[in-house]
NUPA-879890 format. One record per residue (C-alpha): residue in one letter; x, y, z. Coordinates in nm, 2 decimals. Layout:
BEGIN
- a	X	Y	Z;
...
***
This chain:
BEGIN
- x	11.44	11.58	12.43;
- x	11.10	11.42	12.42;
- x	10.90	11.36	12.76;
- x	10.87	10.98	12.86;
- x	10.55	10.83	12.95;
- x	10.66	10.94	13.35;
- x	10.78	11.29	13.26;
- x	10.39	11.38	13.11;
- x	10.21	11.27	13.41;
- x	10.45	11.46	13.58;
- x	10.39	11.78	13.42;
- x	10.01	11.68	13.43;
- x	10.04	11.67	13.78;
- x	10.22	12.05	13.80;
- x	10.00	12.14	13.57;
- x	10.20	12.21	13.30;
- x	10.01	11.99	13.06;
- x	9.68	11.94	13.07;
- x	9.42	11.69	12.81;
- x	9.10	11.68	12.86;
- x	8.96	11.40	12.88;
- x	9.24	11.25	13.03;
- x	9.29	10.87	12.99;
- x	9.56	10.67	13.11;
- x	9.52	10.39	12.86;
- x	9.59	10.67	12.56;
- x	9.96	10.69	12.72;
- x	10.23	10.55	12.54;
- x	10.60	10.54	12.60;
- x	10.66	10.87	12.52;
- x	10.32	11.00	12.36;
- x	9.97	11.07	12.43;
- x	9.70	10.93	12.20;
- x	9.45	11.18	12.05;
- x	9.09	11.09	11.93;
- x	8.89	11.26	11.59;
- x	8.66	11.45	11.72;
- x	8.29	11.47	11.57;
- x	8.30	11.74	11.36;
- x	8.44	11.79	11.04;
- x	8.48	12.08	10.76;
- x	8.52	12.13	10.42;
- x	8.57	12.47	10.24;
- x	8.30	12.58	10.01;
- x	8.47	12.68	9.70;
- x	8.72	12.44	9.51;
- x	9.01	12.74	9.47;
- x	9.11	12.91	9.81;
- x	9.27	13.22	9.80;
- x	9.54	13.29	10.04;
- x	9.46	13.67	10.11;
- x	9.07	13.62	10.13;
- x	8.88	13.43	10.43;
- x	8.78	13.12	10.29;
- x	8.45	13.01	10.43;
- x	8.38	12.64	10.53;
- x	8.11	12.36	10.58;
- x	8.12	12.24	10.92;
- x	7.92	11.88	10.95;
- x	7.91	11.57	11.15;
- x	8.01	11.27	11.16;
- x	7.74	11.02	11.13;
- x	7.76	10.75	11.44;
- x	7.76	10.49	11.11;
- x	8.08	10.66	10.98;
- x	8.22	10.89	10.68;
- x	8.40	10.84	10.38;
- x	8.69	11.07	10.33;
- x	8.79	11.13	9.90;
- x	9.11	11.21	9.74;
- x	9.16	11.52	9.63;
- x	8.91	11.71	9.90;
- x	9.11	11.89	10.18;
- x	8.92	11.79	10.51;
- x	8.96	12.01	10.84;
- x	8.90	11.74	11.17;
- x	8.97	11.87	11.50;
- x	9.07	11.69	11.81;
- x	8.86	11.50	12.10;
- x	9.07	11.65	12.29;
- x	9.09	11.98	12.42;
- x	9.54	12.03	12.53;
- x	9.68	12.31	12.70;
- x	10.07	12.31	12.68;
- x	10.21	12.57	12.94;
- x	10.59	12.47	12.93;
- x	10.65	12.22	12.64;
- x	10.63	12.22	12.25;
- x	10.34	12.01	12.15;
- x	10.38	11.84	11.80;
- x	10.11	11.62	11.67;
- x	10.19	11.33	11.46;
- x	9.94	11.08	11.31;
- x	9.97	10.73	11.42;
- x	10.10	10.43	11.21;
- x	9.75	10.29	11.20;
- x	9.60	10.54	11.07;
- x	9.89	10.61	10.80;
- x	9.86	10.22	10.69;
- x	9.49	10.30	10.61;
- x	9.62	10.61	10.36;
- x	9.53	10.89	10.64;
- x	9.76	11.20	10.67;
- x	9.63	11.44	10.97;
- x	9.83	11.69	10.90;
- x	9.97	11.91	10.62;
- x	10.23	12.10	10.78;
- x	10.11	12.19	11.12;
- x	10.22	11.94	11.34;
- x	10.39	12.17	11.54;
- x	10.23	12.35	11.86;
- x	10.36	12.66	12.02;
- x	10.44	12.69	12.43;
- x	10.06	12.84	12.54;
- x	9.86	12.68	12.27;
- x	9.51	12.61	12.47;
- x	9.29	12.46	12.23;
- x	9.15	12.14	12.05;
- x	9.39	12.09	11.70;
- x	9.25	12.13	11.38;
- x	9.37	11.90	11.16;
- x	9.42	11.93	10.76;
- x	9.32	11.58	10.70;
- x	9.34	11.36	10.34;
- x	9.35	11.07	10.23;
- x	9.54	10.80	9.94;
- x	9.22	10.61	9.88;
- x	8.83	10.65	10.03;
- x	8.87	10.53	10.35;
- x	8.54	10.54	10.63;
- x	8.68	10.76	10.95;
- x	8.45	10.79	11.29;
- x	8.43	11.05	11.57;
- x	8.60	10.90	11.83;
- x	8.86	10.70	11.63;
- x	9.24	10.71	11.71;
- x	9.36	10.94	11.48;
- x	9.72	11.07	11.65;
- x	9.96	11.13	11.92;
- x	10.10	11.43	12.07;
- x	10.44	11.43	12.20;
- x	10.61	11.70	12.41;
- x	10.97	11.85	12.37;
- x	11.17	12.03	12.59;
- x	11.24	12.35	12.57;
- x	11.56	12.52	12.55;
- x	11.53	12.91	12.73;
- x	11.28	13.11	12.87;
- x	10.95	13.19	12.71;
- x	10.91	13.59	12.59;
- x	10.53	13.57	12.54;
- x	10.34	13.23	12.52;
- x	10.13	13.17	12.24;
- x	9.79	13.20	12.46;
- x	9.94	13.57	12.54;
- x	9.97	13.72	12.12;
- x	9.77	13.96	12.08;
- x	9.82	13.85	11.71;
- x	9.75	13.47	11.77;
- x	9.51	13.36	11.50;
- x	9.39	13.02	11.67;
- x	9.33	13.09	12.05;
- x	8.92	13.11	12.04;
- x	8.84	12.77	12.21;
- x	8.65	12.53	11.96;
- x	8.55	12.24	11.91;
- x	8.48	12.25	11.57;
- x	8.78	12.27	11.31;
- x	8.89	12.60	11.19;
- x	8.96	12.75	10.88;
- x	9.30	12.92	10.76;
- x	9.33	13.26	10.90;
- x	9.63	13.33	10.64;
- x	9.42	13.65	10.51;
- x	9.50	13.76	10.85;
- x	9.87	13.81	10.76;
- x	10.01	14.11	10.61;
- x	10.14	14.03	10.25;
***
């Protein structure tokens, strides 16, 4: 089940959830609205290799805006700094910002119970379209979960994204064995 606009200040409350910064007028019905924050990335080299640690560009965005292309992979990260201590997370974009040919994410939409962190998102675009820091750019909603937690995601020793940032990061897929 997904947590109603009552249920997440609830669990802000205990503590469960936590966004910072907080605003109430980013609540919705049963999501939380997340901002771009003001960095972006782009990797350095055109073809990324899956077992080597591909480097990236980090830059900002100019207070006058930036024009996303097709065909460039863009790494954004959240305004927001979340902590999720007894939920799944998942990050969607919102319909606005699909309408102006934004996706936010390419297949990490999903959180884990214990991610702490701002999101990286894997931004791109149908068409050049200007973004800003600061702009809408999704909504997180929270799930249930089903169970007790083993070890929360905050708690792998093998957890590739838990060094708070608030700058996008990179794939750490060359951290896998394969």
């Amino acid at each position: 089940m997904i947590l109603s606009d009552k249920r997440i200040l609830e669990e802000i409350d205990k503590g469960t959830i936590i966004i910072e910064p907080f605003d109430p007028e980013c609540l919705g019905t049963n999501s939380y609205d997340v901002h771009l924050g003001k960095y972006l990335a782009t990797y350095k080299d055109r073809v990324l290799d899956a077992k080597a640690h591909n480097q990236i560009d980090h830059f900002e965005i100019p207070k006058d805006g930036f024009v996303l292309h097709p065909g460039t992979l863009y790494l954004g990260v959240t305004l927001e700094y979340t902590e999720t201590h007894a939920h799944i997370p998942f990050l969607e974009g919102k319909s606005s910002t699909g309408r102006l040919g934004i996706d936010i994410h390419a297949t990490a939409g999903k959180g884990d119970v214990g991610f702490c962190n701002t999101w990286t998102l894997e931004i791109s675009c149908a068409q050049p379209v200007k973004v800003y820091a600061g702009m809408p750019i999704g909504q997180l909603i929270y799930f249930m979960v089903a169970g007790e937690i083993e070890t929360m995601y905050n708690a792998k020793s093998n957890a590739k994204y838990n060094n708070k940032t608030t700058k996008p990061v990179e794939s750490m897929m060359w951290k896998n064995r394969f």
